[in-house]
N, C-alpha and C positions, 0 to 999 in steps of 0.2 A: 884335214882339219876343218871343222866347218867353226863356224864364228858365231857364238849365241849373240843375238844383237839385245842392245840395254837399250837405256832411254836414248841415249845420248846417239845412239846409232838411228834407230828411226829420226830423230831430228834431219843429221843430215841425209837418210831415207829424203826427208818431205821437200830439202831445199832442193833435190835431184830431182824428184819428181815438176817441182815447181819449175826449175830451169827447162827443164826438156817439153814440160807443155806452154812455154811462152815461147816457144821456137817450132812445134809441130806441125803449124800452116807452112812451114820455109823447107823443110826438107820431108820425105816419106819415110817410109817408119824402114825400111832397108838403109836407109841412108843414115836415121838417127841410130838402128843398131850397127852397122859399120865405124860411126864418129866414136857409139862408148866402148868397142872391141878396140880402139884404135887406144883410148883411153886406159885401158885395163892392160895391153900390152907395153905402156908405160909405165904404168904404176906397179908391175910385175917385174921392170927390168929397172927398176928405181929402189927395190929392194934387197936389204943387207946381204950378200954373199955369204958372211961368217955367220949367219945365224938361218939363212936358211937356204935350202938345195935347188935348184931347178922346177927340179922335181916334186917338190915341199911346195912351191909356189906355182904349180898347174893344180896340184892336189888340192889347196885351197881355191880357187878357179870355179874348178870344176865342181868340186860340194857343193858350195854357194852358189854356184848359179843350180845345180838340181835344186836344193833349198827351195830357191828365191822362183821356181818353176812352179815347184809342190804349194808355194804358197799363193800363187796366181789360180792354181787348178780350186782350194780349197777354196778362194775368196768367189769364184765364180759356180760351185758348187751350193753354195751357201747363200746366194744371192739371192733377194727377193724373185720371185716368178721364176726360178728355175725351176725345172722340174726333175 
């Protein structure tokens, strides 16, 4: 299941982003992706059992993060002076 994001999704997009580069000098970029895998494995095991599987919640996981991969590859495709 991938998750079309709205407005209201990029919002807290930008306050994530904002948090993680007022903290980027304190820890290396292995460290801040270990602290949000560390995060994602909570917020996966903080989710409704009756309403969705295991497996339903790697599945959403894993889409969104290709997504959210596809959309880093296009923003740097697309960027001034690439070539």
């Amino acid at each position: 299941m991938i998750i079309k994001p709205g407005d209201e999704h990029e919002v807290i997009y930008q306050d994530l982003v904002a948090l993680v580069g007022r903290h980027k000098d304190k820890v290396s970029a292995v460290e801040m992706l270990a602290i949000a895998a560390n995060m994602i494995g909570k917020l996966a095991a903080m989710q409704d059992q009756r309403t969705l599987t295991a497996e339903q919640v790697i599945d959403i996981i894993i889409k969104n993060i290709e997504v959210g991969n596809q959309q880093i590859i296009d923003q740097v495709k697309n960027a001034k002076g690439s070539a």
